[in-house]
C-alpha positions as CSV (number, residue, x, y, z in Angstrom):
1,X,-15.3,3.9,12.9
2,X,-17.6,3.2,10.0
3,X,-20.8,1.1,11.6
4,X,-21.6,-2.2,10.1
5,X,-24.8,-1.0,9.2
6,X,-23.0,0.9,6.5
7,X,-20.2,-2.1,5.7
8,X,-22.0,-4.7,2.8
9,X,-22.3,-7.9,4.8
10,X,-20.0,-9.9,2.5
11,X,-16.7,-9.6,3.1
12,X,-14.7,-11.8,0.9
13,X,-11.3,-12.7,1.8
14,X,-9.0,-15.7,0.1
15,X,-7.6,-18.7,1.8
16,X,-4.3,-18.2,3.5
17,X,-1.7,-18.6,1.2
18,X,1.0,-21.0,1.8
19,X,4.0,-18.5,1.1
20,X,6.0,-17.4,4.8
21,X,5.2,-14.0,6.0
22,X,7.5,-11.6,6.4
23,X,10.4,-12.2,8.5
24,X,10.0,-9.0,10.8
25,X,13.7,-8.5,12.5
26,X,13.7,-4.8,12.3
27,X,9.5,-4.8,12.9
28,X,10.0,-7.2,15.4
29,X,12.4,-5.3,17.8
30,X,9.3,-2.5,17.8
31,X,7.0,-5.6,18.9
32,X,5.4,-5.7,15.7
33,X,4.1,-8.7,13.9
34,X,1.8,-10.2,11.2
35,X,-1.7,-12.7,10.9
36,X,-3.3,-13.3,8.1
37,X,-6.7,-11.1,7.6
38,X,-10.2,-13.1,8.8
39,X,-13.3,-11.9,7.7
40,X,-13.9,-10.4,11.4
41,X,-11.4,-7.8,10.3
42,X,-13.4,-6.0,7.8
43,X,-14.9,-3.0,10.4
44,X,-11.3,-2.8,11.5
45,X,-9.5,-2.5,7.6
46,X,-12.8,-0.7,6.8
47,X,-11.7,2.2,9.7
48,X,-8.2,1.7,8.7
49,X,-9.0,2.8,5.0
50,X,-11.1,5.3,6.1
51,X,-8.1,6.9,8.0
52,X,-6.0,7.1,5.2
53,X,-8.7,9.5,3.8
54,X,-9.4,11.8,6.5
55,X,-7.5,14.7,4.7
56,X,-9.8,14.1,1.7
57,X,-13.0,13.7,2.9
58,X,-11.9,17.3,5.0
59,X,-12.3,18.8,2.2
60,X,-15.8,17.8,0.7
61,X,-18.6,19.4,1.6
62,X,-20.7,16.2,2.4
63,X,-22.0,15.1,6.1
64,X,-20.8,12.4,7.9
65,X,-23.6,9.6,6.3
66,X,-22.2,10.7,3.1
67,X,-18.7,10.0,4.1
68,X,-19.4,6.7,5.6
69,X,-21.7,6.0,2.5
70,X,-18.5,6.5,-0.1
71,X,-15.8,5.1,2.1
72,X,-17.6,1.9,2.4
73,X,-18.5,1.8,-1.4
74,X,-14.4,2.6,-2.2
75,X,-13.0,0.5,0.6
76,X,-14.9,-2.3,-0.6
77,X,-14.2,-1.5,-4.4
78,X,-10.4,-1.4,-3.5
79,X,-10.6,-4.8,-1.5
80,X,-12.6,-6.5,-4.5
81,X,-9.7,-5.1,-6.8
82,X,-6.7,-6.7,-4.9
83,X,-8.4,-9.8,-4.1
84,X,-9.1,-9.9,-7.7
85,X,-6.0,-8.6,-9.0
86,X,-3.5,-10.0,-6.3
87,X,-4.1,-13.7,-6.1
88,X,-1.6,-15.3,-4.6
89,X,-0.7,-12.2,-2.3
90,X,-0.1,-12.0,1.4
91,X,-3.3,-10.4,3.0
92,X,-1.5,-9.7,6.4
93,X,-3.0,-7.8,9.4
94,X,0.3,-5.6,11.1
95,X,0.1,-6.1,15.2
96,X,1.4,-4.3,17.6
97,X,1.8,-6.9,20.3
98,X,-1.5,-8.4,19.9
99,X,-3.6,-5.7,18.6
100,X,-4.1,-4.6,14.9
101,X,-2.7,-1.8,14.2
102,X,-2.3,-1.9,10.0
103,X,-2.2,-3.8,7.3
104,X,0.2,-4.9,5.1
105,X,-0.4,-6.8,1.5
106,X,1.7,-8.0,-0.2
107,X,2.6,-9.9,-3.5
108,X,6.0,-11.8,-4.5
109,X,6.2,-12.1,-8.2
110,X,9.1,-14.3,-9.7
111,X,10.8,-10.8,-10.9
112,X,10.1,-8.6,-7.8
113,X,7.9,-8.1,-4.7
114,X,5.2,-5.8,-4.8
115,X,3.8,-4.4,-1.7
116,X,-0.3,-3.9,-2.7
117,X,-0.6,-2.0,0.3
118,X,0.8,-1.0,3.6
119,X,-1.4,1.3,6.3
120,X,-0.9,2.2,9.8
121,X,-3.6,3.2,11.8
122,X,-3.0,7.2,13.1
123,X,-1.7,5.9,16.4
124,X,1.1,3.9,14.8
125,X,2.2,6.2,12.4
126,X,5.4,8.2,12.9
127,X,7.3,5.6,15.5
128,X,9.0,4.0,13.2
129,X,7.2,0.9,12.5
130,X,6.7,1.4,8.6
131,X,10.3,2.3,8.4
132,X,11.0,-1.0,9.9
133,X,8.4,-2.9,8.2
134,X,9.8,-1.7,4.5
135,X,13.4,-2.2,5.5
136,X,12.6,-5.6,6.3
137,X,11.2,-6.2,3.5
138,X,13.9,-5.0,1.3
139,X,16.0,-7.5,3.0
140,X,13.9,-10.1,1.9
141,X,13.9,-8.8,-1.3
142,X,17.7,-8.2,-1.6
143,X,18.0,-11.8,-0.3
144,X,16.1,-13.1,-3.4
145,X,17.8,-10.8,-5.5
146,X,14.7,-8.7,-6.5
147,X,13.4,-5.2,-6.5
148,X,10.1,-4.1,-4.2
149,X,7.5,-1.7,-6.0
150,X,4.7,0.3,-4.7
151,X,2.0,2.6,-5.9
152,X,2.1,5.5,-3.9
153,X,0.0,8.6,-4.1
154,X,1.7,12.0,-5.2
155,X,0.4,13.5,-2.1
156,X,0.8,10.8,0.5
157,X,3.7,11.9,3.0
158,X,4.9,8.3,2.8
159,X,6.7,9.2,-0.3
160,X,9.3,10.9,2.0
161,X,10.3,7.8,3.8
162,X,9.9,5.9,0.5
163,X,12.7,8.1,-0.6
164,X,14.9,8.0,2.1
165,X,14.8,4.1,2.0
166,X,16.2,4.8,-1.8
167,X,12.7,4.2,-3.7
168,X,12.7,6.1,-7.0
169,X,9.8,6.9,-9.4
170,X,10.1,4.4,-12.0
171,X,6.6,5.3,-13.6
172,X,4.1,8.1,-13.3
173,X,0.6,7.2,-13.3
174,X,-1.3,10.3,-12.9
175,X,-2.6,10.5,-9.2
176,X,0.1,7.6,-8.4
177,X,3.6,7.0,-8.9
178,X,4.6,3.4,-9.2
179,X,8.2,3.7,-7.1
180,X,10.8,0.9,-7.3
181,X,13.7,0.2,-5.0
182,X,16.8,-2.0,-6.2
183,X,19.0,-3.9,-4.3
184,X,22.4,-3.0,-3.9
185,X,24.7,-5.1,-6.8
186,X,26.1,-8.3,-5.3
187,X,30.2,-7.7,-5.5
């Protein structure tokens, strides 16, 4: 966990937008399911970020006030970004019954849905709950007629389950690749 001491004290987050969450069929069968993001969430999203991370921050030389010290600074950056950036989005915490266990943001544009962000906490990851999560989404998407995109990092395992759920890179963008999945024709 990063402490407080290190999180700024501000933690901005937008009003609750009016848009329906995620219908979570698939996610739901797992006992997952989604609240919007209160400003008490910040250490939690700030120890999620941090998690996604680890593998990095491995390989840096730096002690563990230096990686507090730059995971706050980013996590905080990345947050301003996508509140900035994102404004009508979904700004969802993922629960596991009741307790937090990722986050999911996401933003539906009249010409596709974008997920911002999606993050599992170590513990949840690899049980099939992203899986569900996305396919879930893609239903909604397919049901409006309208791709999903993503930004995913080149060397974020994810891309392997992006894949299999028939994502494709539509774009490089260096570190990134901005992957798309299109629903199937309507016949």
């Amino acid at each position: 966990m990063i402490p407080a001491s290190v999180l700024s004290a501000k933690f901005e987050v937008r009003p609750q937008s009016t848009a329906p969450l995620p219908v979570p069929d698939r996610a739901a069968a797992l006992g997952v399911g989604y609240r919007w993001i209160r400003p008490e969430d910040h250490e939690f999203l700030a120890a999620l970020y941090r998690s996604t991370r680890e593998a990095e921050l491995d390989r840096t030389p730096w002690d563990e006030a230096e990686k507090q010290a730059f995971i706050a600074m980013q996590f905080e950056a990345q947050h301003a970004h996508y509140q900035a950036h994102y404004p009508q989005a979904l700004w969802l915490v993922v629960l596991s019954g009741k307790t937090p266990v990722g986050r999911l943001y996401l933003e539906r544009w009249d010409s596709e849905h974008r997920i911002i962000d999606i993050a599992l906490i170590p513990e949840a990851r690899g049980l099939g709950l992203g899986r569900a999560i996305l396919l879930d989404l893609q239903d909604e998407a397919q049901a409006a007629a309208k791709p999903v995109s993503i930004h995913v990092e080149k060397a974020n395992p994810a891309q392997t389950l992006y894949r299999r759920l028939g994502f494709r890179t539509q774009e490089d963008k260096g570190v990134y690749d901005l992957m798309r999945w299109d629903p199937p024709p309507i016949r």
